[in-house]
C-alpha positions in Angstrom: 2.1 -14.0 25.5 2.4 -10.8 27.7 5.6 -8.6 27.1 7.1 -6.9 29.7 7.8 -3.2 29.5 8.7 -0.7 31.4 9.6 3.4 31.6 13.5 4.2 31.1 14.9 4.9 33.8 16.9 8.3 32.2 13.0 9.4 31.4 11.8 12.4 33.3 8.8 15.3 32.3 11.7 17.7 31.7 12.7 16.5 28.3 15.1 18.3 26.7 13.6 19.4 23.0 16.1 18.1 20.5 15.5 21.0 17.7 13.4 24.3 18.4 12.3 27.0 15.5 15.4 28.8 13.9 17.9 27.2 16.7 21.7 28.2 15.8 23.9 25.9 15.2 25.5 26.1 18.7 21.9 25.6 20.7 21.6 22.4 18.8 25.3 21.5 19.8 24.4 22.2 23.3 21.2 20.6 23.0 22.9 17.0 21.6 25.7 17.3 24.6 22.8 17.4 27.1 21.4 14.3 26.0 24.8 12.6 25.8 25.4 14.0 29.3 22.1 12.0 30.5 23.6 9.3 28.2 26.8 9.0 29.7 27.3 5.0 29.6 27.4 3.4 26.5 24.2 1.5 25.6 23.7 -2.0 25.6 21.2 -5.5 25.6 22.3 -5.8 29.1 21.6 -2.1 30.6 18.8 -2.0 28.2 17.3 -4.9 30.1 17.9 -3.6 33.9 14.7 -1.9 34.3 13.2 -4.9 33.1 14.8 -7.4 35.3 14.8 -5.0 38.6 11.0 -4.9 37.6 10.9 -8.6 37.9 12.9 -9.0 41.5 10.4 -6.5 43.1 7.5 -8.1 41.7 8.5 -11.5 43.4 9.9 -10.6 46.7 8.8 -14.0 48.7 11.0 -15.7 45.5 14.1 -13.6 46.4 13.8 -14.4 50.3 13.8 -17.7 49.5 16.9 -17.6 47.6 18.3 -15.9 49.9 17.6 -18.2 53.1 19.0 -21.0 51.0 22.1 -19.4 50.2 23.0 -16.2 52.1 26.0 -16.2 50.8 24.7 -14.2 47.3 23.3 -11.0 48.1 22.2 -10.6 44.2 21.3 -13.1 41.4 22.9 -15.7 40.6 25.0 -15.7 36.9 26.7 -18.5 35.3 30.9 -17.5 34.5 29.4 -16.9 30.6 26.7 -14.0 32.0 29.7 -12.3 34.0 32.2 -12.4 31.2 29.5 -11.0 29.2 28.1 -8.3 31.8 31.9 -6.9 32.1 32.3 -6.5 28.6 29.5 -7.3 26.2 30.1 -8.1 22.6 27.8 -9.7 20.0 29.9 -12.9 19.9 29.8 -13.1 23.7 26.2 -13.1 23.9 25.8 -15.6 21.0 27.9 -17.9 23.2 25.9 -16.7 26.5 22.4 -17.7 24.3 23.8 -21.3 23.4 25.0 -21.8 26.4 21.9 -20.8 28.1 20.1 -22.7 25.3 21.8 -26.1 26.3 21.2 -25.8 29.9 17.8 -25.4 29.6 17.6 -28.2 27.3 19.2 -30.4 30.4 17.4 -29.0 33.1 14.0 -29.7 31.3 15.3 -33.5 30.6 16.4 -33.8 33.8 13.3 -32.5 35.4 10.9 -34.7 33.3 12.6 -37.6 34.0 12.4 -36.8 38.3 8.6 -36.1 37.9 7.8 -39.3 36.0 9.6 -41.2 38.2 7.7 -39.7 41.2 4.5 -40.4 39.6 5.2 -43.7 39.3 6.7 -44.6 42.2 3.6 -42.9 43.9 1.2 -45.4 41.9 3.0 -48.5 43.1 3.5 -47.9 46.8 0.3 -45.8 46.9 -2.8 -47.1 49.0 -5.2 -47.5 46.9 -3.2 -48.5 43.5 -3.5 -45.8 40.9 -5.0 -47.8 38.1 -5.6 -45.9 34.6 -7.8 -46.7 32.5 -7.4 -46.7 28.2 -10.1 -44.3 28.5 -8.2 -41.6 31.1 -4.7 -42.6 28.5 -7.1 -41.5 25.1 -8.0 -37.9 27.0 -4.7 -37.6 27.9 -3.1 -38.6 24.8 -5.7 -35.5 23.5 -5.0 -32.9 26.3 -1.0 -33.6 25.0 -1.9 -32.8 21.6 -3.6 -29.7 22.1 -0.9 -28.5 24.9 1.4 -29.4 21.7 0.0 -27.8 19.2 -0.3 -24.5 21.6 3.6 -24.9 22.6 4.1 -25.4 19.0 2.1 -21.9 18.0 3.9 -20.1 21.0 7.3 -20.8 20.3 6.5 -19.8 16.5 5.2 -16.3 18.0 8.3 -16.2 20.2 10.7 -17.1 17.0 9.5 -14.2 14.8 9.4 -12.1 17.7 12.8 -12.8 18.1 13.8 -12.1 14.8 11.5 -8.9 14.5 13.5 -8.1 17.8 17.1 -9.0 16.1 16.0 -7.3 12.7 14.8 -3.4 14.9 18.3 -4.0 17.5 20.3 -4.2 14.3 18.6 -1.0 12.7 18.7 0.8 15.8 22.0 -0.2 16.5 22.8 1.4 12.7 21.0 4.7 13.6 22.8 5.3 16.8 26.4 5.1 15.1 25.3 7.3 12.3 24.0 9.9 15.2 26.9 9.3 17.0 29.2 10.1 13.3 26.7 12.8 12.7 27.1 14.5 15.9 30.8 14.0 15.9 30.6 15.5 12.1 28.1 19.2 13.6 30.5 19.2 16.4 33.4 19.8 13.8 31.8 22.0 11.7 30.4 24.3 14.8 33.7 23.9 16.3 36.0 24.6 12.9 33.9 27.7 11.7 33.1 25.7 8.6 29.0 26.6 9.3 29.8 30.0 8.7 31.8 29.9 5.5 29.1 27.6 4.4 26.2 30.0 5.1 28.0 32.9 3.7 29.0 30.9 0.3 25.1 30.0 0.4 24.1 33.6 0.6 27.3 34.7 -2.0 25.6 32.1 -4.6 21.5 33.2 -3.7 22.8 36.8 -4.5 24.3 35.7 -7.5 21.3 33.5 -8.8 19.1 36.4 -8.0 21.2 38.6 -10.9 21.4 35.8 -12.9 17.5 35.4 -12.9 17.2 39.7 -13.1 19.1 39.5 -16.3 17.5 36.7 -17.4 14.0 37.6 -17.3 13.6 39.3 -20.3 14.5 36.6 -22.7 13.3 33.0 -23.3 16.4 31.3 -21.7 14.9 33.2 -18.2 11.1 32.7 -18.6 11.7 28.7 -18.6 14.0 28.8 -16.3 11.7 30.7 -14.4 8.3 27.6 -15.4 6.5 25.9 -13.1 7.1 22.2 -12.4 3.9 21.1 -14.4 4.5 23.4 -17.2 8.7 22.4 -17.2 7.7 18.7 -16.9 5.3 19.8 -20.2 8.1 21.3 -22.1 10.8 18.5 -21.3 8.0 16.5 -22.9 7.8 18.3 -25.7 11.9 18.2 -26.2 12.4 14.9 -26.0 9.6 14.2 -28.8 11.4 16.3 -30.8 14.8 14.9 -30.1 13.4 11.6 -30.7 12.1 12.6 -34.3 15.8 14.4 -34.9 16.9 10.7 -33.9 14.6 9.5 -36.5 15.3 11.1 -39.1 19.4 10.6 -38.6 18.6 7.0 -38.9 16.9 7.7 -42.1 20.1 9.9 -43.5 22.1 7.3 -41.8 20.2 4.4 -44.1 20.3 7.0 -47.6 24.2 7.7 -47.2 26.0 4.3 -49.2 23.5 4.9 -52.0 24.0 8.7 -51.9 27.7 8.1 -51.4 27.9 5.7 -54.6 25.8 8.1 -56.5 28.5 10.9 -55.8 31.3 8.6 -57.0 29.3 7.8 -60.4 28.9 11.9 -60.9 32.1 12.6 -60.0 33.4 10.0 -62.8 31.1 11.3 -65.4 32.7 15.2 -64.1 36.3 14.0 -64.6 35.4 13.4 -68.1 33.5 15.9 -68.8 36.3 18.4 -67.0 38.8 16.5 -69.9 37.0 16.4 -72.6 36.5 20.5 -71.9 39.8 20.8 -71.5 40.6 19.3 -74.8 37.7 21.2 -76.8 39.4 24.5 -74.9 42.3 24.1 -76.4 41.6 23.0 -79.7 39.2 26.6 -80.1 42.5 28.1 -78.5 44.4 26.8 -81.7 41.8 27.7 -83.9 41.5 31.4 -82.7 45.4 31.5 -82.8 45.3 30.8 -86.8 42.6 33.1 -87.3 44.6 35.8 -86.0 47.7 34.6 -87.6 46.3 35.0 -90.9 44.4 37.8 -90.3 46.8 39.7 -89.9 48.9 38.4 -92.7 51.2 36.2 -91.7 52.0 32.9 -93.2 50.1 30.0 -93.7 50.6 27.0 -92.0 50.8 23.4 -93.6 47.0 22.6 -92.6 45.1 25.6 -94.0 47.5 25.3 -97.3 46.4 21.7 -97.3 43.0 23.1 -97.3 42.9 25.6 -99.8 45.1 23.2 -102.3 42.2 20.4 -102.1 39.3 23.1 -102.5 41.4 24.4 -106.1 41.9 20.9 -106.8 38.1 20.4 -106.4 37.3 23.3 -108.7 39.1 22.2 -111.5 38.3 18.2 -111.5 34.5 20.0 -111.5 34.9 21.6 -114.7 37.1 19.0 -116.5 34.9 16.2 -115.8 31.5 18.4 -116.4 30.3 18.0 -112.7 28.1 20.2 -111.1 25.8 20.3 -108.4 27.2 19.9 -104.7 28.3 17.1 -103.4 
């Protein structure tokens, strides 16, 4: 299947360059009005397709004269009421009903027109002189030639369905990228027009100058020299980090496992302390009251019931001894 193609007709050898080296943000303003000057009408299936079907009518002029000697009353193509509703003001739900439309006429003209010829044919074998008499023979090759006309209709309208949708699916992306141009430019033309390129490209020089001091006073330390790495050797190091984050994270899990035991261990030492910080306490002050009584009687004052106590059962020792005849210690 041939497809038909053809030159724009806004296409000329002075094209307008879209970007040139170190343009300003106002040359590339201009530069996107001029094409939107040459692009004045909005863009659509139907313009899209005029150079293609003006091609068409000047490749079959004795076609056109023919129309037009059967009905010089059109002066241009012929349209159904769908194709002018659609021409005036195209939308994608007008030319989905334009297509079925289209779609269902076809389907009747072809029924019709099969039906016309066969009857032809056979009327022309009845009243024809000789009779047309077919043979099974001339019915098998034609029942063949059908198959293989068939199965090429068949593999032609399979190309023309995915080119069809490989047509739909580029409209559709196209149709995508032309609104995002059209936002984009609308977007430059605000920023040229509002100043805000300028204040941009002096807060983008404000910050270089800034990261320029940053990296001066920087450079002498480690923080500054890997900053300062190149991609391989940075990519190395963050390598290197995460492994060792990933044995810190180990390890936590490992602490994380030891604390209930370590934790129960605590509370069993801290038990045994409690005691231990009583029983001290007690053993404190009993040397307290000891010391106290040394002192007392040291320095002559009177005894108190317990060391009398004590030195009455020592004299009372003595003398059962030597009564009794009992020596030796205890």
């Amino acid at each position: 299947m041939r497809r038909s193609t053809s030159p724009s007709k806004h296409a000329n050898a002075n094209t307008i360059p879209l970007t040139t080296p170190r343009a300003s943000p106002a040359q590339v303003l201009q530069t996107l009005e001029s094409l939107q000057a040459l692009h004045h009408d909005n863009i659509t299936i139907i313009k899209i397709s005029e150079p293609i079907s003006s091609a068409l009518t000047a490749n079959n002029p004795s076609s056109n004269n023919n129309n037009n000697n059967n009905n010089p009353d059109n002066s241009a193509a012929r349209t159904s009421d769908v194709s002018n509703s659609s021409l005036d003001n195209p939308t994608p739900a007008s030319l989905e009903a334009d297509l079925t439309h289209y779609r269902e006429l076809f389907a009747k003209l072809r029924f019709s027109y099969v039906e016309q010829v066969t009857k032809e044919k056979f009327i022309r074998a009845i009243v024809g002189d000789p009779l047309l008499i077919v043979t099974a023979q001339e019915n098998a090759d034609l029942e063949a030639s059908n198959l293989l006309a068939k199965s090429a209709l068949k593999a032609l309208k399979t190309e023309v369905a995915d080119m069809i949708s490989e047509l739909e699916t580029r409209g559709r992306s196209l149709a995508a990228k032309y609104e995002q141009v059209q936002l984009d430019t609308a977007t430059l033309k605000d920023l040229i027009t509002g100043g805000k390129i300028d204040d941009l490209e002096e807060r983008i020089r404000e910050l270089k100058a800034a990261q320029a001091q940053v990296d001066v006073s920087n450079s002498d330390d480690d923080t500054g020299r890997i900053m300062n790495l190149p991609l391989a050797k940075t990519a190395i190091l963050v390598e290197e980090r995460r492994a060792a984050l990933r044995d810190l994270d180990r390890q936590l899990e490992q602490l994380e496992r030891m604390a209930p035991r370590k934790e129960k261990e605590v509370a069993r030492l801290q038990a045994e302390v409690n005691a231990l910080e009583t029983k001290r306490a007690n053993v404190t002050a009993a040397a307290r009251e000891a010391k106290r009584r040394k002192e007392n009687l040291a320095q002559g004052g009177v005894e108190d019931d317990l060391e009398a106590k004590g030195r009455w059962y020592r004299a009372s020792e003595v003398a059962l001894s030597q009564m009794l005849g009992i020596t030796g210690d205890w």
